[in-house]
Backbone as ProteinMPNN parsed JSONL, in Angstrom:
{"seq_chain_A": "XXXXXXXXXXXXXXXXXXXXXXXXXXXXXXXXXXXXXXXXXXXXXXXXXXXXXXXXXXXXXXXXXXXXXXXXXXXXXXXXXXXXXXXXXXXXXXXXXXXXXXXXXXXXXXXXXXXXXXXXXXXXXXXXXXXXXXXXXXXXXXXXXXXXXXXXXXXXXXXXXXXXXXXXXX", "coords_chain_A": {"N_chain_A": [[14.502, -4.222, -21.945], [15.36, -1.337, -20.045], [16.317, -0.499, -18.006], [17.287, -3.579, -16.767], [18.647, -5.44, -14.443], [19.458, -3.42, -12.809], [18.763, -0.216, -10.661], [15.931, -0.293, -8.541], [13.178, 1.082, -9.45], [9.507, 3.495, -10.12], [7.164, 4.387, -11.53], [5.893, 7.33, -11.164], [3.663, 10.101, -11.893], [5.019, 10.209, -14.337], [7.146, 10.426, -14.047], [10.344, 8.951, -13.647], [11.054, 7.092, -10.742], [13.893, 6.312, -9.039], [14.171, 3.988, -6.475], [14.893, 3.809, -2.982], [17.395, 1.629, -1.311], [15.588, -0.923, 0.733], [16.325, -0.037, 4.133], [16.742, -2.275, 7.292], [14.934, -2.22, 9.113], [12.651, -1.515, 7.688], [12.394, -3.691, 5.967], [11.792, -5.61, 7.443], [9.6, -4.956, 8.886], [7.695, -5.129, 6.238], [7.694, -7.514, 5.792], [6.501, -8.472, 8.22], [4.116, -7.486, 7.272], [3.366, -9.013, 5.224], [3.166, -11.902, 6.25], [0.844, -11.296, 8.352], [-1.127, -10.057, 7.404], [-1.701, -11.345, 4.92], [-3.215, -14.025, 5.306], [-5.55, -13.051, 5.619], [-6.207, -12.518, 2.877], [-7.351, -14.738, 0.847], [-6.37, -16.692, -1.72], [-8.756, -17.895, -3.909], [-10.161, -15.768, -4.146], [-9.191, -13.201, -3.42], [-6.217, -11.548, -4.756], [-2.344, -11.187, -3.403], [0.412, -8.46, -3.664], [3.212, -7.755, -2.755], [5.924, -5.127, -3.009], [5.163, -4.678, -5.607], [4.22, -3.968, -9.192], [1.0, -1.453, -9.332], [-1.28, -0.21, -11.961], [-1.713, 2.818, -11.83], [-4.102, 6.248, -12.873], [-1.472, 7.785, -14.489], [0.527, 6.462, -13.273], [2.955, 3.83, -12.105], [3.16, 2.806, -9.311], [5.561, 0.845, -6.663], [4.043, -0.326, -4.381], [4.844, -1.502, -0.816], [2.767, -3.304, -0.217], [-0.32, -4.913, -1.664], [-3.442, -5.256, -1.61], [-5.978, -7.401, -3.756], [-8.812, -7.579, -5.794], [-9.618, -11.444, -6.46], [-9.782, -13.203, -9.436], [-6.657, -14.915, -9.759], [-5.421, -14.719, -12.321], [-6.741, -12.683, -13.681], [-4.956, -10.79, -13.971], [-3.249, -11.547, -15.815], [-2.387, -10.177, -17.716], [-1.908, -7.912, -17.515], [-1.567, -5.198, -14.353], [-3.098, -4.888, -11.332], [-5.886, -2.614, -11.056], [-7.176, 0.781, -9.74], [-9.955, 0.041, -9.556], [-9.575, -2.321, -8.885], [-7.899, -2.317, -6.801], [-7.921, -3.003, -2.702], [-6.835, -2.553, -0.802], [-3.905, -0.446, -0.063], [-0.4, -0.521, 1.022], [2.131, 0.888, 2.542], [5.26, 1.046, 3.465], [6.582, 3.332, 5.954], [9.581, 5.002, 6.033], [12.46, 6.751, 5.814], [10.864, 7.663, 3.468], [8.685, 9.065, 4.659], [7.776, 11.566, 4.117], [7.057, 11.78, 1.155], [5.445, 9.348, 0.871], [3.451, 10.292, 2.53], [2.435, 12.828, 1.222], [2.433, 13.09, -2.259], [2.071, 10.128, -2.78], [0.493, 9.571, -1.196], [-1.602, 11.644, -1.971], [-1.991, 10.94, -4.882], [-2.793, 8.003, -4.665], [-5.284, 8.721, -3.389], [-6.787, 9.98, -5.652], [-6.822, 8.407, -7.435], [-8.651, 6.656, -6.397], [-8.417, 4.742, -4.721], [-9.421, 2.587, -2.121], [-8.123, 2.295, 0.494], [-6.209, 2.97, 2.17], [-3.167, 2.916, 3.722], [-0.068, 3.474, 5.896], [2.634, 2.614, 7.125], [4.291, 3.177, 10.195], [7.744, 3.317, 10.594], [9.419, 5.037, 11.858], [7.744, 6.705, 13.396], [6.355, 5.071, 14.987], [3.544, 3.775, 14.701], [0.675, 3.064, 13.024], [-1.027, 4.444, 9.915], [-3.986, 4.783, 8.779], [-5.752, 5.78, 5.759], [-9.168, 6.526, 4.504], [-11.733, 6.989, 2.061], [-11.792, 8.214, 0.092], [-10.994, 11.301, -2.104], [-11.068, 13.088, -4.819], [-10.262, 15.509, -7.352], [-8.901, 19.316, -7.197], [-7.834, 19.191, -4.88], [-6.719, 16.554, -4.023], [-6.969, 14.09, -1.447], [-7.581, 12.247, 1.697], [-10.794, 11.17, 3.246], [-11.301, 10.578, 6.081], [-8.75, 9.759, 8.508], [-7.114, 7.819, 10.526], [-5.285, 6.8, 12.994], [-3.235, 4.472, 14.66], [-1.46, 2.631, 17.726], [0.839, 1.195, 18.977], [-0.628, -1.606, 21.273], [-2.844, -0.532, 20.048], [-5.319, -2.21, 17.897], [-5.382, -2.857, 14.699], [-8.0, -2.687, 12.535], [-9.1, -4.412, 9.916], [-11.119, -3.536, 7.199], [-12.675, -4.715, 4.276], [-15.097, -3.482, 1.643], [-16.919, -2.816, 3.594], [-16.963, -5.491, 5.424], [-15.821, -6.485, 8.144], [-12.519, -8.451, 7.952], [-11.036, -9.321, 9.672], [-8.754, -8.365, 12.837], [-5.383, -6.567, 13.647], [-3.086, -6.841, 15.722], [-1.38, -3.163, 16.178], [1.426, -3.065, 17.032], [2.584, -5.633, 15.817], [2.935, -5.091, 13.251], [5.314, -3.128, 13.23], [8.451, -2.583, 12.957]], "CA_chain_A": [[14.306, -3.546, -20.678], [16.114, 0.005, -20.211], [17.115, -0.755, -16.651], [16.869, -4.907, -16.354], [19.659, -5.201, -13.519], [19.401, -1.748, -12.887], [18.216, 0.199, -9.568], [14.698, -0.552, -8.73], [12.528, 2.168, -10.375], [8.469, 2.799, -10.219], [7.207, 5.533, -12.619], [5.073, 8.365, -10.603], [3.087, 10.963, -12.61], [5.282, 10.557, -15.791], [8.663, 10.555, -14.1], [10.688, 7.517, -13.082], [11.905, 7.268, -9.669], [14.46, 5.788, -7.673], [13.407, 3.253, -5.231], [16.257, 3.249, -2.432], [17.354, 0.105, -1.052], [15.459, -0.875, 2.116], [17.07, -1.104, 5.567], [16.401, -3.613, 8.211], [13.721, -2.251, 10.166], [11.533, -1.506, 6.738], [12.577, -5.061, 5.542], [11.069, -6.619, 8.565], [7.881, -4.519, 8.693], [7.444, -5.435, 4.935], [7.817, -9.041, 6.213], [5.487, -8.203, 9.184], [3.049, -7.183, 6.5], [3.166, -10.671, 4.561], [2.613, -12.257, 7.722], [-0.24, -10.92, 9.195], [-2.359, -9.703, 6.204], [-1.601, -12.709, 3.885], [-4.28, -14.984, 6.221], [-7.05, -12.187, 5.8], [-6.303, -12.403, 1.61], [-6.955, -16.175, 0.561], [-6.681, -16.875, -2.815], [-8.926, -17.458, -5.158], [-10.906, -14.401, -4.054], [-7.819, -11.875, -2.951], [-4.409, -11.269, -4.698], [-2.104, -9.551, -2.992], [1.175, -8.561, -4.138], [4.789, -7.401, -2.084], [6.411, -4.18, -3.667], [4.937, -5.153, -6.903], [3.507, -2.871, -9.573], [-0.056, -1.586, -9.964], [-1.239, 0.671, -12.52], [-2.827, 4.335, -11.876], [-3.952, 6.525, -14.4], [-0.541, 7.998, -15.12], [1.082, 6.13, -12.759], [3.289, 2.425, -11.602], [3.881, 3.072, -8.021], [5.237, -0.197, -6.081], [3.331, -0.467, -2.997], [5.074, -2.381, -0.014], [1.618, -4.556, -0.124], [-1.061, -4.681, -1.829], [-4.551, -6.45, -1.741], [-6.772, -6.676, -4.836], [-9.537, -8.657, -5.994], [-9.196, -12.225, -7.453], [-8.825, -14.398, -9.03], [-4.567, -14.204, -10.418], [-5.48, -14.671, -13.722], [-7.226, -11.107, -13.971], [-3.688, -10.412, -14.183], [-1.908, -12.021, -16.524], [-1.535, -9.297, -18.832], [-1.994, -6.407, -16.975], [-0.99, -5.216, -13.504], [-4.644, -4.158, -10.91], [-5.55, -0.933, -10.995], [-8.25, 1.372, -8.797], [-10.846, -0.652, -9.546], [-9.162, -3.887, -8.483], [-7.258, -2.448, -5.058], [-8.939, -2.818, -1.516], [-5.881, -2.324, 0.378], [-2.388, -0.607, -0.674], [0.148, 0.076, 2.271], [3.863, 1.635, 2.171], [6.231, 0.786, 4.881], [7.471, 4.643, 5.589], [11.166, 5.458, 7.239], [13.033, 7.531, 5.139], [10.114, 7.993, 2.719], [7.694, 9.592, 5.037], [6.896, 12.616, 3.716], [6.611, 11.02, -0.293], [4.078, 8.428, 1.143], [2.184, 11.301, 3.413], [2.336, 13.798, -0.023], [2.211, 12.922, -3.232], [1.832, 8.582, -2.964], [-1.339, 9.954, -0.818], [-2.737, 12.316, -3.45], [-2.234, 9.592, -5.764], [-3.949, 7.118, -3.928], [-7.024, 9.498, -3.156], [-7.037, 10.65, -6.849], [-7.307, 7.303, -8.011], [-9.979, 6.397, -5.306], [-8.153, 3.662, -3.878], [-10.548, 3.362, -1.042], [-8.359, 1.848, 1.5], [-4.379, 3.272, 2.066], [-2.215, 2.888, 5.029], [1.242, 4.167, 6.01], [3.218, 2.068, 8.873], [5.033, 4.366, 10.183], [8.448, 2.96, 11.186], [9.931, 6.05, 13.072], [6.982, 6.845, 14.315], [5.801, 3.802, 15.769], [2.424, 4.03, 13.884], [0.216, 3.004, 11.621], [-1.938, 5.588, 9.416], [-5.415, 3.94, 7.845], [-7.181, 6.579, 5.703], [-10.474, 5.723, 3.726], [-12.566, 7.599, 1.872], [-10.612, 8.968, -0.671], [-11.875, 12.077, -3.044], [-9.959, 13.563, -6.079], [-10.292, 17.022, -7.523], [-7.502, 19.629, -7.068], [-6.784, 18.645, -3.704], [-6.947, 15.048, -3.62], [-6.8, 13.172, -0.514], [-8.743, 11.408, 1.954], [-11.245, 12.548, 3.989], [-10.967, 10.26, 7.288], [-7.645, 9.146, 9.044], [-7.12, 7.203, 11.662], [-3.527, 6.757, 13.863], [-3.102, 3.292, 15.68], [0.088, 2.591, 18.215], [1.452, -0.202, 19.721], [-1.206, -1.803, 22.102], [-4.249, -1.09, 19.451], [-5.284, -3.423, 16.688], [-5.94, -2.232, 13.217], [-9.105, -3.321, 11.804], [-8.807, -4.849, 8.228], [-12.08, -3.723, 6.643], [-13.265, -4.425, 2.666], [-16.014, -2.878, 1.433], [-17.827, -2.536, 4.994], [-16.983, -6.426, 5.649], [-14.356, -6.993, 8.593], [-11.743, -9.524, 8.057], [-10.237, -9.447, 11.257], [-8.071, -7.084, 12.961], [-4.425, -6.823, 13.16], [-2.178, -5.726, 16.742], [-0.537, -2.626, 14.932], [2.845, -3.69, 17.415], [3.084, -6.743, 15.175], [3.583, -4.519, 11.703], [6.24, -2.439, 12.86], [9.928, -3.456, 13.388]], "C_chain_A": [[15.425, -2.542, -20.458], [16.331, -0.545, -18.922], [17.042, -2.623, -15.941], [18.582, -4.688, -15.645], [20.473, -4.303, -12.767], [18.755, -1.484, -11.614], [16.588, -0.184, -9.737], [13.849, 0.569, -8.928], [10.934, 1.868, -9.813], [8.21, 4.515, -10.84], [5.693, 6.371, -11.908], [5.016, 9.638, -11.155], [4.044, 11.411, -13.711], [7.028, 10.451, -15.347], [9.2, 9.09, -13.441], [11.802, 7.724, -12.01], [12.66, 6.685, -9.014], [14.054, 5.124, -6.555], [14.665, 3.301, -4.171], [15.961, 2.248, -1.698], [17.047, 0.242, 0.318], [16.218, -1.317, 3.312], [16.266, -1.957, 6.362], [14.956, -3.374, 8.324], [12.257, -2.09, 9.075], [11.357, -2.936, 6.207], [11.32, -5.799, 6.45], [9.651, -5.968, 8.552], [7.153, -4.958, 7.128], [6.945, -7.248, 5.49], [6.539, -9.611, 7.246], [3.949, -8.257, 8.513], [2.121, -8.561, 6.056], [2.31, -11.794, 5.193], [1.309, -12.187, 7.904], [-1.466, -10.837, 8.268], [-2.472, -10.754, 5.155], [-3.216, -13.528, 3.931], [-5.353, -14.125, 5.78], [-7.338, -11.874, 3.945], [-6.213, -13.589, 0.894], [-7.542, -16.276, -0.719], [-8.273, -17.917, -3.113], [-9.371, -16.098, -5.228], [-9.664, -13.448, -3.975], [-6.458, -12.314, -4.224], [-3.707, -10.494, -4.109], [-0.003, -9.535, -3.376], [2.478, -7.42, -3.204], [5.601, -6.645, -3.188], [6.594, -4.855, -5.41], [4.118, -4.03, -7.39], [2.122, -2.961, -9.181], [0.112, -0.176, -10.965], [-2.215, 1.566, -11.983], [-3.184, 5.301, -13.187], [-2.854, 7.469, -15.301], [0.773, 7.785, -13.992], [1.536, 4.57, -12.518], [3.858, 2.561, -10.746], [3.995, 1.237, -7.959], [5.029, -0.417, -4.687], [4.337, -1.348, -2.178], [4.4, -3.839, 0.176], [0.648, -3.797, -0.528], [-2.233, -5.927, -1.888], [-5.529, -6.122, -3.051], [-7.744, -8.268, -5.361], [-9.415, -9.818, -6.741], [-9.94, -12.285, -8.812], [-7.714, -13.503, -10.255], [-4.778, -13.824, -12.172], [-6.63, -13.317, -14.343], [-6.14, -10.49, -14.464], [-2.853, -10.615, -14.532], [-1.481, -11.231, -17.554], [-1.874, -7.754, -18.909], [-1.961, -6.445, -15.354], [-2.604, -4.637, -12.414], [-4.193, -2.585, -10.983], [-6.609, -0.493, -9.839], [-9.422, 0.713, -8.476], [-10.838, -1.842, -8.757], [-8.763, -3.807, -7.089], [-8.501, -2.459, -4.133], [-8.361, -2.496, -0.447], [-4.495, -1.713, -0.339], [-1.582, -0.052, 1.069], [1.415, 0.077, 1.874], [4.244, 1.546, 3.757], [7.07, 2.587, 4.795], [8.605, 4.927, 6.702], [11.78, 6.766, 6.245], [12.145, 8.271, 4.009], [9.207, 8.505, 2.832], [7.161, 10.697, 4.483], [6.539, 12.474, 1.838], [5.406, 10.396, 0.417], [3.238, 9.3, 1.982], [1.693, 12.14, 2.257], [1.934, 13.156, -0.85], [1.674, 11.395, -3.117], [0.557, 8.933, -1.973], [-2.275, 10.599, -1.622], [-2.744, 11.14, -4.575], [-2.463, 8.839, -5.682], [-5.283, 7.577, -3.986], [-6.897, 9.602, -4.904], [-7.078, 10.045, -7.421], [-8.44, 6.531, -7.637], [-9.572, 5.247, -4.925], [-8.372, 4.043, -2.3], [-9.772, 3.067, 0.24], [-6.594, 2.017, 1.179], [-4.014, 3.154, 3.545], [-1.001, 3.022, 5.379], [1.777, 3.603, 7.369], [4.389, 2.994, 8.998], [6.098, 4.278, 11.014], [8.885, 3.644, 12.452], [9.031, 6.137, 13.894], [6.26, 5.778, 14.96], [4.236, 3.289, 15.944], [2.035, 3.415, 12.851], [-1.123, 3.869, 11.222], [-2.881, 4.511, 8.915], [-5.807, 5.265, 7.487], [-7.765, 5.784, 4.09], [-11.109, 7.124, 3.603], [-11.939, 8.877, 1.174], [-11.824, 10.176, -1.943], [-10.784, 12.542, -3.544], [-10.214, 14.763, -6.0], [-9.267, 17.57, -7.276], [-7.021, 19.582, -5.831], [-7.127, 17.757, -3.78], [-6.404, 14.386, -2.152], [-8.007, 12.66, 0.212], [-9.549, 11.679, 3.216], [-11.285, 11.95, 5.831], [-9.829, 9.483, 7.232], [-7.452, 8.575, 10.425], [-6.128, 6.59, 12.173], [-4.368, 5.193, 14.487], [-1.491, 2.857, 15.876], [0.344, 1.453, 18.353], [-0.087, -0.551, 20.764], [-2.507, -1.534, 21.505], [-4.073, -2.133, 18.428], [-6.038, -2.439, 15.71], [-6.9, -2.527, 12.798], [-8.732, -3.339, 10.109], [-10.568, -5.166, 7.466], [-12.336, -3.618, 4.62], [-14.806, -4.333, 2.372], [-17.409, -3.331, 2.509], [-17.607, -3.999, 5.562], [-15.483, -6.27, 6.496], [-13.957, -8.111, 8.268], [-11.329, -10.357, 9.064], [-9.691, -7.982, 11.49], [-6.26, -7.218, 12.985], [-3.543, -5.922, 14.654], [-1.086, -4.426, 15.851], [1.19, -2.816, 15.662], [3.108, -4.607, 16.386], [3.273, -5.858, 13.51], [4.847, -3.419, 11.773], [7.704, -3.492, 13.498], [10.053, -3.897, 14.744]], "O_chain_A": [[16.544, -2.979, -20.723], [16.764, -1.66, -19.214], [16.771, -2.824, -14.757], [19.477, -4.008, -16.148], [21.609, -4.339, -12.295], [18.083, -2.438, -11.224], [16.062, -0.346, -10.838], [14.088, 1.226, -7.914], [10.639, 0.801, -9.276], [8.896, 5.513, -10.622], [4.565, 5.965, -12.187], [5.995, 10.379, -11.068], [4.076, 12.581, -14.092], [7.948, 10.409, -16.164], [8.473, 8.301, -12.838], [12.92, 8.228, -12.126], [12.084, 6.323, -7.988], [13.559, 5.775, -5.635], [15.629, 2.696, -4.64], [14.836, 1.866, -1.377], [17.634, 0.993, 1.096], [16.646, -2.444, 3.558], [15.135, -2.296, 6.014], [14.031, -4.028, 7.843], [11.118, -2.405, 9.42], [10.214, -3.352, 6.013], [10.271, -6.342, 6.104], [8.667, -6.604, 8.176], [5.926, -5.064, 7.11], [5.855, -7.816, 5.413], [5.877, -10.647, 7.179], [2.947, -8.809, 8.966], [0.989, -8.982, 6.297], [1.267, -12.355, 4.857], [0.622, -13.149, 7.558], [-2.534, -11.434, 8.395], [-3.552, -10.877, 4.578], [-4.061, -13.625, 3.041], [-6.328, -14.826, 5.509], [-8.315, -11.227, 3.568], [-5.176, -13.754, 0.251], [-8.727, -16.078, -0.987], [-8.649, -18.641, -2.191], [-9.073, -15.338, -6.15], [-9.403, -12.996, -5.089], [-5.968, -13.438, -4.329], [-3.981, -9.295, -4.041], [0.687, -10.552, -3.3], [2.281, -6.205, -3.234], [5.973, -7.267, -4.183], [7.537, -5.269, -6.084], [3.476, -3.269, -6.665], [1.698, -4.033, -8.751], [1.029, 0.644, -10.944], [-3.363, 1.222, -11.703], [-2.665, 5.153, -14.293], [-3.1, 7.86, -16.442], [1.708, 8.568, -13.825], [0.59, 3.801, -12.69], [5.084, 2.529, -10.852], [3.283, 0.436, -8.565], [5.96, -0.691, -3.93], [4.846, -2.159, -2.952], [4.88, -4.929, 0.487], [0.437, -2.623, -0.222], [-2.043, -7.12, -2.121], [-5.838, -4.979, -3.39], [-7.465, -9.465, -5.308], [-9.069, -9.551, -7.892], [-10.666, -11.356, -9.166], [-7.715, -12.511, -10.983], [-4.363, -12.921, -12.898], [-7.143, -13.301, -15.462], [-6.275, -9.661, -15.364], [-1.747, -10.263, -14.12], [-0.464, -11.434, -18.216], [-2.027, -6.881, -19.764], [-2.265, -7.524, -14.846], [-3.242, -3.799, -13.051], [-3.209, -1.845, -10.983], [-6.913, -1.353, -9.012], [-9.914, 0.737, -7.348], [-11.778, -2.309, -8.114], [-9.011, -4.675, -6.252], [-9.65, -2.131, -4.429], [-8.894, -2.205, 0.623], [-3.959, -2.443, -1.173], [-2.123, 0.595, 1.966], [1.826, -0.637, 0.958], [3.684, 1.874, 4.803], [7.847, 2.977, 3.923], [8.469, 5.033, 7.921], [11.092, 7.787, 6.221], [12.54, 9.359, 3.591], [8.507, 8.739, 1.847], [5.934, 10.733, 4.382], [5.668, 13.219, 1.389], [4.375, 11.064, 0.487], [2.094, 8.863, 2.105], [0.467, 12.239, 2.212], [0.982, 12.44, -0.539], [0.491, 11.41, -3.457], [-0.463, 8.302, -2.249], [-3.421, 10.251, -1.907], [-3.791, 10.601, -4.932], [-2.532, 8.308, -6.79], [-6.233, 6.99, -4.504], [-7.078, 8.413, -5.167], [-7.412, 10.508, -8.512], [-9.101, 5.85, -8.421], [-10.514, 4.483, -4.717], [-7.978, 4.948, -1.565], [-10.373, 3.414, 1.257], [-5.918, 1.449, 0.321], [-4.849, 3.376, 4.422], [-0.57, 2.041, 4.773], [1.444, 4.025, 8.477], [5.176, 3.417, 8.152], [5.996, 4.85, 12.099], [8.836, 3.231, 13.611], [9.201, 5.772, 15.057], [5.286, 6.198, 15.584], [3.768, 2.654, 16.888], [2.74, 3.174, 11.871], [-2.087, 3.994, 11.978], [-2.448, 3.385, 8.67], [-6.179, 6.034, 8.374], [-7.308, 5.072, 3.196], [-11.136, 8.05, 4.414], [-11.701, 10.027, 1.542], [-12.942, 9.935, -2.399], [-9.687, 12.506, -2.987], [-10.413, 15.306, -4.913], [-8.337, 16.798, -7.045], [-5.851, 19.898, -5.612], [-8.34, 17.8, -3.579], [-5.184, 14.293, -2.016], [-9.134, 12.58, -0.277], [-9.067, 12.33, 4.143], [-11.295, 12.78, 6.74], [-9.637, 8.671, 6.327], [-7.803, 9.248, 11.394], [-6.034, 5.474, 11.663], [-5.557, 4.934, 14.669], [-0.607, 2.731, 15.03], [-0.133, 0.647, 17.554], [-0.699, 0.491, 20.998], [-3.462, -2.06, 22.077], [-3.052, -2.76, 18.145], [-6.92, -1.597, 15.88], [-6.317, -3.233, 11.975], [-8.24, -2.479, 9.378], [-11.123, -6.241, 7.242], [-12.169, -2.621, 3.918], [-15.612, -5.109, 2.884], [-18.459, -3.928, 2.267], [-18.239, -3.963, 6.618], [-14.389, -6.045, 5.979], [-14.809, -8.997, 8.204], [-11.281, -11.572, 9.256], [-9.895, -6.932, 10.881], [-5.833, -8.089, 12.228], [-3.392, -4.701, 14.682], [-0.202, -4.748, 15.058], [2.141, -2.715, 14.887], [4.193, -4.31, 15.886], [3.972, -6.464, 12.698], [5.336, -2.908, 10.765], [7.848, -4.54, 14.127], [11.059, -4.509, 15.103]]}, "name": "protein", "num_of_chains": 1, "seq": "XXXXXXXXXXXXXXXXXXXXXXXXXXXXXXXXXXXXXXXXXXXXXXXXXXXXXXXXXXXXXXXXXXXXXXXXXXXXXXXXXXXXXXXXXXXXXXXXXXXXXXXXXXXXXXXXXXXXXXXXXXXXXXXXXXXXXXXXXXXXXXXXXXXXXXXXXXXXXXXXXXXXXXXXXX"}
């Protein structure tokens, strides 16, 4: 391993990037995440995995959270990919405009159908769905929720539940 005890790394469109180390208030929304969305991903059917790889097709971003279809052992010798996600979400503070840019085109351009962006500073969470590729890739509906709505947690047209979006940020 070229960096085993080494900064945390995740390799986006061929280059390998720098993860910086999270502060508090991303910590805890990460934590927030675990929490809340865990219950709505019950194994055997769901995996879902906490700033862990997946693969894209020239990409190993590590998501904050991700949900992806079971069962674990799909994944013992390979990491999900587009096919497999149903949910990826990025805790964004310092990283907002990476996770609005590029970690969004590369979401849509993989067709991961279901991205979301909590949006520490802003006191937000982004949902967009309905992702299309081509040379602009992104996605074609978005949808803001503050403090005082609830998120809906839908997979492929099936609600789960919903989710107060107050309870995912710090």
């Amino acid at each position: 391993e070229v960096f085993a005890g080494g900064p945390r790394c995740e390799l986006i469109r061929g280059f390998i990037l720098e993860k910086s180390v999270p502060n508090p208030p991303h910590s805890k929304s990460v934590r927030h995440l675990l929490r809340r969305l865990m219950p709505l991903f019950p194994e055997p059917d769901w995996v879902v995995g906490i700033q862990d790889s997946i693969t894209l097709t020239d990409s190993e971003p590590q998501p904050d959270f991700f949900a992806a279809t079971g069962p674990e052992s799909k994944y013992d010798a390979r990491h999900p990919g587009p096919k497999d996600l149903v949910l990826v979400v990025e805790v964004s503070d310092a990283t907002a405009a990476f996770d609005r840019g590029a970690k969004l085109a590369l979401y849509a351009e993989n067709k991961v159908v279901q991205y979301w962006i909590v949006d520490v500073n802003g006191r937000r969470v982004e949902v967009y769905t309905d992702p299309r590729g081509g040379k602009a890739p992104g996605y074609r509906t978005r949808t803001e929720y503050a403090p005082g709505d609830d998120v809906p947690v839908f997979v492929a047209g099936k609600a789960l539940g919903s989710i107060p979006a107050a309870d995912l940020l710090p």
